[in-house]
Backbone as a ProteinNet text record, in pm:
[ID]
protein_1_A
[PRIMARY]
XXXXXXXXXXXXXXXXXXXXXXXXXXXXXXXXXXXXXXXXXXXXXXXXXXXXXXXXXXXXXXXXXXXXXXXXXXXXXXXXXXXXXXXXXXXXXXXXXXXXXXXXXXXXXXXXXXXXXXXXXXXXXXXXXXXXXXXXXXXXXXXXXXXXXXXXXXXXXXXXXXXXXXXXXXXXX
[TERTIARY]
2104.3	2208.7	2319.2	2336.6	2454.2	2418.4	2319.8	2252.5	2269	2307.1	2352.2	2514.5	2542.6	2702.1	2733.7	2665	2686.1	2665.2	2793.9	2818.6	2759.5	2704.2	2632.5	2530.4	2442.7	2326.3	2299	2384.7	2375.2	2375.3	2494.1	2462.5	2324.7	2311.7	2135.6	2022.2	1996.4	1918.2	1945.3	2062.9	2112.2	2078.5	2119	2091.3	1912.6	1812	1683.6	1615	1704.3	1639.3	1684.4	1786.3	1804.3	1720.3	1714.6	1635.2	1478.6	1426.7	1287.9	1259.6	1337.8	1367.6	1369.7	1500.7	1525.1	1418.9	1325.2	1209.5	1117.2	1102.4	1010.3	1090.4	1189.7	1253.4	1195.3	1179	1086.1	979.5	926.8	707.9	689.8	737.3	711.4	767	665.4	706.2	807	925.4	1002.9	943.9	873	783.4	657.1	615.6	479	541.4	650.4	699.6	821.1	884.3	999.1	1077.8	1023.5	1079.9	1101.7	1037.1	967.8	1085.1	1106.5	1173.2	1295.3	1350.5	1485.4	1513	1468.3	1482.4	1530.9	1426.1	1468.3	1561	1643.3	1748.3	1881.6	1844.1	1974	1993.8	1904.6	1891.3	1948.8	1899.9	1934.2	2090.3	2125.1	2268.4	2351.7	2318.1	2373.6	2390.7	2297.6	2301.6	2379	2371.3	2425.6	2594	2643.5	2780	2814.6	2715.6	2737.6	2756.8	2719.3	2716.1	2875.6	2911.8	3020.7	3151.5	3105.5	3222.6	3207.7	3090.8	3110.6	3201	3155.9	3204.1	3362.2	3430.2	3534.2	3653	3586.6	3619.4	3617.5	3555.4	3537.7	3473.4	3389.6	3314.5	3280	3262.8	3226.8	3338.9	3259.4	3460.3	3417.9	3565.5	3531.9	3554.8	3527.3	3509.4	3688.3	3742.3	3874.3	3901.3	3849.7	3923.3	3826.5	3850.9	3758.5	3799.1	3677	3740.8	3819.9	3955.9	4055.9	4041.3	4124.9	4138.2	4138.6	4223.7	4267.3	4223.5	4088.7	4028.7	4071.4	4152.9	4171.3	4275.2	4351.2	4480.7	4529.2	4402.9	4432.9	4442.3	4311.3	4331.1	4437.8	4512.6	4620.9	4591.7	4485.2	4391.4	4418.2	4434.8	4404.1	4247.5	4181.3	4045.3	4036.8	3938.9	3929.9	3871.2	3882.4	3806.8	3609	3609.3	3442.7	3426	3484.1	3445.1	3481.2	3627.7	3584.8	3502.7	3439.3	3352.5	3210.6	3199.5	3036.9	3079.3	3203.4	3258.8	3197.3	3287.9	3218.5	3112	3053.1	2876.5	2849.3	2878	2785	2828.7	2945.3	2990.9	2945.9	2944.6	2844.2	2695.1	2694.7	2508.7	2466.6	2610.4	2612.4	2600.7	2669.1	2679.4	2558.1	2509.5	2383.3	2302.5	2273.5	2130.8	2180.8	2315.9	2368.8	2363.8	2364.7	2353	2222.5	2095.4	1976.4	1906.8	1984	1936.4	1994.1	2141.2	2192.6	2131.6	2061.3	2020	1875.2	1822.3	1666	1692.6	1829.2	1812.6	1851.8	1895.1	1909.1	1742.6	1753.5	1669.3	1742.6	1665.8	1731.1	1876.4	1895.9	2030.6	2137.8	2079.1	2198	2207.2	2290	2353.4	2307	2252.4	2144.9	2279.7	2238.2	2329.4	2379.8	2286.4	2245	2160.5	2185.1	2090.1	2056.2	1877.9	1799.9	1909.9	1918.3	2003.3	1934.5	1858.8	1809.8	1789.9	1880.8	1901.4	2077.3	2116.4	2255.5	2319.2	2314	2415.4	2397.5	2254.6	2268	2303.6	2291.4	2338.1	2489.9	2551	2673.1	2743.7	2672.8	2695.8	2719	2606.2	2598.4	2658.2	2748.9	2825.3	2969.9	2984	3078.8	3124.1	3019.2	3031.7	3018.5	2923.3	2987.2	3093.5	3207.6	3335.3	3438	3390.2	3481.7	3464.1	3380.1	3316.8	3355.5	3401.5	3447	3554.9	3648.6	3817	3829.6	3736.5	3713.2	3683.5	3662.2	3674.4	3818.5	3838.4	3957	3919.4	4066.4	4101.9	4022.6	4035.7	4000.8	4111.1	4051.6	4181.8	4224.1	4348.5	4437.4	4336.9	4276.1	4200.5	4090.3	3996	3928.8	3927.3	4009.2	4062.2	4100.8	4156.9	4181.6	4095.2	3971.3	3815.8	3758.8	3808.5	3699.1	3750.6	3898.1	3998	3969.6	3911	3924.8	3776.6	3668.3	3528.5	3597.9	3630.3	3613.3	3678.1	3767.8	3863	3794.5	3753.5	3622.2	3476.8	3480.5	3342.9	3419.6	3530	3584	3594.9	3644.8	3714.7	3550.4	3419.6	3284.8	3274.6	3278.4	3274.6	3319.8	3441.5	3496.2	3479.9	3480.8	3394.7	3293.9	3182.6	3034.9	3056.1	3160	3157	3234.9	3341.2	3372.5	3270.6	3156	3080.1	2980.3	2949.5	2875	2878.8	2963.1	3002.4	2913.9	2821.9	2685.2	2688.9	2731.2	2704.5	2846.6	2934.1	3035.7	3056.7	2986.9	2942.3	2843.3	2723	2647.5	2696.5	2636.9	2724.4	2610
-20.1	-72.9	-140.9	-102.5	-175.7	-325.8	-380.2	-501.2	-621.5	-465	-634.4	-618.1	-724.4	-743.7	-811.6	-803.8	-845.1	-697.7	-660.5	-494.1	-505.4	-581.6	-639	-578.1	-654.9	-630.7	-467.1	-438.3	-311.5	-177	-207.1	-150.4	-148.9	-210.5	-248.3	-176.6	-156.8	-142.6	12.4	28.6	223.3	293.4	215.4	297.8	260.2	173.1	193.3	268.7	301.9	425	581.7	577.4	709.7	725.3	579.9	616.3	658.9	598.7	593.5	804	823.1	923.6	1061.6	1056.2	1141.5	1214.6	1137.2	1246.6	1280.4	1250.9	1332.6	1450.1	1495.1	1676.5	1752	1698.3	1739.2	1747.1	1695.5	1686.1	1778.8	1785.7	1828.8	1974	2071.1	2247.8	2274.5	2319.7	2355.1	2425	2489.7	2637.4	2595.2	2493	2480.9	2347.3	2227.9	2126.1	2141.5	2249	2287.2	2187.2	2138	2025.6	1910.8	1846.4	1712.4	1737.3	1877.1	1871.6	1853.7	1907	1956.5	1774.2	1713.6	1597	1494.2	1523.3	1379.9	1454.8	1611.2	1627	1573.4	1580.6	1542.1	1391.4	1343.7	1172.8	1109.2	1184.2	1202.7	1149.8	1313.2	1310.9	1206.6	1169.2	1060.3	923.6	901.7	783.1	797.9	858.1	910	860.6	951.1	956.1	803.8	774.3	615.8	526.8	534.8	423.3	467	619.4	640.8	604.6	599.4	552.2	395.7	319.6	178.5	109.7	206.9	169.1	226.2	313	318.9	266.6	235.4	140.6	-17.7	-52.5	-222.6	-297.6	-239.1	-367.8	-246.2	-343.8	-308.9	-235.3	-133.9	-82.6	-166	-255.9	-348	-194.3	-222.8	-179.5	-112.4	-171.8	-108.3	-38.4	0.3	36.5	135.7	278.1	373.1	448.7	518.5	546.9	669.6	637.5	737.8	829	941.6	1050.2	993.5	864.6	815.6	676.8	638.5	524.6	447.2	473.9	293.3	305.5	406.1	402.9	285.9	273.9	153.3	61.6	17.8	-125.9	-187.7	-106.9	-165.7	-174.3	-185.4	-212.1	-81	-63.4	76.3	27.2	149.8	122.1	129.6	69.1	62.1	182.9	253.8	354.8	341.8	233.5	240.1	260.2	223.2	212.7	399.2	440.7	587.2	656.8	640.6	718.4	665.2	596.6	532.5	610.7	646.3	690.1	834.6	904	1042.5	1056.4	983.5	1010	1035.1	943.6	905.3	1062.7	1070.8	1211.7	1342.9	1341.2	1442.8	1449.2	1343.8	1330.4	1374.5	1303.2	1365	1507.1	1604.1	1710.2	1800	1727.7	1803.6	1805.2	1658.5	1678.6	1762.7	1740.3	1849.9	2005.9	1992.1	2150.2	2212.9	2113.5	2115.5	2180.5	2098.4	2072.4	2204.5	2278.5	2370.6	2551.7	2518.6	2634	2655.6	2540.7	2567	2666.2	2660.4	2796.5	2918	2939.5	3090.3	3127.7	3237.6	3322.6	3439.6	3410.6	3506.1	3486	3317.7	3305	3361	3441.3	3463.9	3371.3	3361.5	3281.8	3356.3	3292	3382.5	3415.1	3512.7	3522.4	3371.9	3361	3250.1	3143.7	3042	2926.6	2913	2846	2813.1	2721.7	2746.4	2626.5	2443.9	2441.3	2330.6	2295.4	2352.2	2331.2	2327.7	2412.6	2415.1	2271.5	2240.3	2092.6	2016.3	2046.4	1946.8	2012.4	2194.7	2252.1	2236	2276.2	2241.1	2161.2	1999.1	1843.5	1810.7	1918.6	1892.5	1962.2	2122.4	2154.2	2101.4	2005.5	1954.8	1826	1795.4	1662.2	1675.6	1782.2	1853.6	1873.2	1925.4	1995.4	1846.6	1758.4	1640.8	1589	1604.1	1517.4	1542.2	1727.9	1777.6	1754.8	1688.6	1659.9	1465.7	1439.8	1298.4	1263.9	1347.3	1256.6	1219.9	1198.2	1067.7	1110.9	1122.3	1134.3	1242.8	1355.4	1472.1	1558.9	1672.2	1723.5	1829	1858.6	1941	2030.1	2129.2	2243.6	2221	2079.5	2056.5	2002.3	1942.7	1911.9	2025.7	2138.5	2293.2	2313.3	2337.4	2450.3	2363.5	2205.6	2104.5	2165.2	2130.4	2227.2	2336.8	2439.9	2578.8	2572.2	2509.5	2522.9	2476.5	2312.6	2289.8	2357	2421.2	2501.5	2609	2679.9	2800.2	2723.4	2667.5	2599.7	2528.5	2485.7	2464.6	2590	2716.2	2854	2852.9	2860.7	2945.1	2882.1	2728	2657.4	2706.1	2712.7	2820.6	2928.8	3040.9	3163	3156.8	3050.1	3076.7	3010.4	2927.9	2870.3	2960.3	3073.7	3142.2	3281.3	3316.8	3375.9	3354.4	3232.1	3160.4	3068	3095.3	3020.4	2906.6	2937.3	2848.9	2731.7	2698	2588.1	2493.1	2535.8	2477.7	2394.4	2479.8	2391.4	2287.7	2296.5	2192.5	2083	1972.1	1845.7	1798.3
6382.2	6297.6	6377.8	6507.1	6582.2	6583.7	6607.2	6597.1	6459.7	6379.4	6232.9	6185.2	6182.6	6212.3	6086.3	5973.6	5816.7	5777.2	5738.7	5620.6	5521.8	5461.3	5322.2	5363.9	5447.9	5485.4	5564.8	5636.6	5689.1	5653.7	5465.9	5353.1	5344.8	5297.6	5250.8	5291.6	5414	5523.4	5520.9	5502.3	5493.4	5359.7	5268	5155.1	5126.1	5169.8	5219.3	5273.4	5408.1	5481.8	5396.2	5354.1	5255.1	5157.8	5029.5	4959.6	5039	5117.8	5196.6	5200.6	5342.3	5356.6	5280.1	5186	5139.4	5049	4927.1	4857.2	4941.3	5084.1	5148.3	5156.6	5142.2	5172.1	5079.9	4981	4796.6	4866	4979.9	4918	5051.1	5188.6	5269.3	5216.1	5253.7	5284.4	5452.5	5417.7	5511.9	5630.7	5568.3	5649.4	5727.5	5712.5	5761.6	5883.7	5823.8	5891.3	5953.1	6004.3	6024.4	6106.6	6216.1	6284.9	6241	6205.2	6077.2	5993.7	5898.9	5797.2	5854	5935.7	5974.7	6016	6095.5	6173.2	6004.1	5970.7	5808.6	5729.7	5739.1	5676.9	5757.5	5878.3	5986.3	5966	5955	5996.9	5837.7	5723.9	5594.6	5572.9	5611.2	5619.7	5707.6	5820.6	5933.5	5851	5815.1	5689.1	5613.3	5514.7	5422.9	5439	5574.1	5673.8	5689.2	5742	5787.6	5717.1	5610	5425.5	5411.1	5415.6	5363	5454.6	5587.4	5633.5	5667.5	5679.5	5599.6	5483.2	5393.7	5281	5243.4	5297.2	5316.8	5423	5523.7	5620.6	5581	5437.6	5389.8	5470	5630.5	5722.2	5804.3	5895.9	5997.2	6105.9	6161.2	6300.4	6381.5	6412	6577.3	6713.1	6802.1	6913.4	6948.9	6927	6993.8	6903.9	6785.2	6655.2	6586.3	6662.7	6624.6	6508	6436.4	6283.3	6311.1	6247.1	6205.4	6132.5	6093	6010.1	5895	5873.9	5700.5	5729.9	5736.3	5709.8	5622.6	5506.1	5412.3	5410.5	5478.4	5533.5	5596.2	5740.9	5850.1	5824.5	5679	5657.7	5536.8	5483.9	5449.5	5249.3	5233.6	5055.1	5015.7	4873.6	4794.9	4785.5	4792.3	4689.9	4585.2	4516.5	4365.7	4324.8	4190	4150.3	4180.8	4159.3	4121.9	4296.1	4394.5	4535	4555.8	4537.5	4574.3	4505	4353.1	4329.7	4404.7	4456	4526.8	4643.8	4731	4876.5	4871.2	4733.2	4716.9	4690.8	4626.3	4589.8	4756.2	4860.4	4951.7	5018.1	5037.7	5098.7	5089.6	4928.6	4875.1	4911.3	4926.8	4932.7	5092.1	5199.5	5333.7	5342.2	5268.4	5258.6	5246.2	5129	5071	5200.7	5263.9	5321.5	5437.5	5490.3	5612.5	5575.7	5441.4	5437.4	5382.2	5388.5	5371.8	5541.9	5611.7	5789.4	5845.3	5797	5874.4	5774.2	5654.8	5576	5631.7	5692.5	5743.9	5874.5	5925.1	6062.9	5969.7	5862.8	5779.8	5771.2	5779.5	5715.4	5596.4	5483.4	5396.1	5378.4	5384.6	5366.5	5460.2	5537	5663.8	5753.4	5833.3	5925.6	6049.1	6153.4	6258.2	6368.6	6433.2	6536.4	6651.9	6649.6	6802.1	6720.9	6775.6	6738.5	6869.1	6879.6	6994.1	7082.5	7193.7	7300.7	7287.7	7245.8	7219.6	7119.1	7023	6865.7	6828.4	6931	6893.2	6876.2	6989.9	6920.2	6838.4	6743.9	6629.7	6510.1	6495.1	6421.5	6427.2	6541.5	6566.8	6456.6	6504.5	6508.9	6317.4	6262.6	6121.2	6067.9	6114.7	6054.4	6047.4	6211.7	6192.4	6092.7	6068.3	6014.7	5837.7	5806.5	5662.4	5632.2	5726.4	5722.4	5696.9	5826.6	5801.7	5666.2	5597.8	5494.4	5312.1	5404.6	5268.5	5247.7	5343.7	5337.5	5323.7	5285.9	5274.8	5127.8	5041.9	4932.5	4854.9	4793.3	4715.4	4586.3	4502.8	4364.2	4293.9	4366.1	4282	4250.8	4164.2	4107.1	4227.2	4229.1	4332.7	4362.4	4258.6	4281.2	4335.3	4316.8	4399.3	4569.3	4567.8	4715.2	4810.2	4752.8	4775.3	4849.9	4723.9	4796	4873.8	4852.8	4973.2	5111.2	5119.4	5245.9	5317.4	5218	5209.2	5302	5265.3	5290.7	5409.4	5443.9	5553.6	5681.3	5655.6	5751.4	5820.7	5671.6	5688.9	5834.5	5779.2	5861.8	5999.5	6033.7	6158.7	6197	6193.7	6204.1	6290.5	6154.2	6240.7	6365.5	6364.1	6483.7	6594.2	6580.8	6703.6	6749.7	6662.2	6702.1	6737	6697.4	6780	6933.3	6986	7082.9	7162.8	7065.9	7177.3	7199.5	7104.1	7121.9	7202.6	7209.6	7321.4	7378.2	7502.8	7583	7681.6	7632.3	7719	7669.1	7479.8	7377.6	7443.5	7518.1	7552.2	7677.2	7776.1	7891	7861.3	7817.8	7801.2	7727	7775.7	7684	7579.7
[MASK]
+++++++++++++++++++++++++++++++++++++++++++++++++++++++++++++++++++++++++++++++++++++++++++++++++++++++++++++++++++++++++++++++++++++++++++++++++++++++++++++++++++++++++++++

């Protein structure tokens, strides 16, 4: 995607690979494709991320101008309603498949002690990027913006405790 420099088109090409993507999570068994599955929930969600901060960003980010905390902040435009409800769809939809990719390391719905060292940083990577994602949507009601807060804080907080629980996930880059 760094290669096409028309947002039109790069739209395009993203919400392709999502639609493409995404009903294979429906047809493939978690249990039998575990790697396979986990890989097209991550890549899922990355898309997903990427449409949404396209499309809240209005283009493309130039190079000196990395995305901020308050993206339509920088560029100066309110958005229109129909654009933040397409922003949150996409956010939400980031969410889902991130929390499709980080529920395949539960067993029995628990949260494992340790994730494999060669798994951690993408578990990591997708809880972080759920968390950012839940403080990113626009024009919801107070109470919802709350529990988006509330989750994401919660889910920065685990971040930290597992890194100060395991200090190994911290050295490695």
């Amino acid at each position: 995607t760094a290669w096409e420099r028309d947002p039109k088109r790069l739209a395009a090409m993203l919400e392709r690979r999502v639609r493409m993507l995404a009903p294979l999570l429906d047809l493939l068994n978690p249990r039998a494709y575990v790697a396979f599955y986990r890989q097209l929930a991550f890549e899922a969600g990355e898309i997903a991320q990427e449409l949404h901060d396209l499309k809240i960003r209005g283009g493309l980010a130039k190079p000196d101008d990395p995305l901020s905390d308050d993206e339509n902040e920088s560029s100066g435009k309110p958005l229109s309603v129909k654009k933040i409800a397409r922003c949150n769809e996409l956010a939400k939809n980031a969410v889902k498949y991130y929390s499709i990719f980080i529920d395949s390391y539960h067993t029995d719905s628990k949260v494992p002690e340790t994730i494999d060292a060669d798994h951690a940083r993408a578990y990591l990577m997708a809880r972080m990027h759920r968390a950012r994602l839940r403080t990113k949507t626009k024009g919801l009601s107070i109470d919802d913006q709350i529990e988006g807060n509330k989750l994401a804080l919660w889910e920065y907080e685990w971040i930290v405790n597992y890194a100060a629980r395991h200090p190994e996930c911290e050295e490695k880059p």
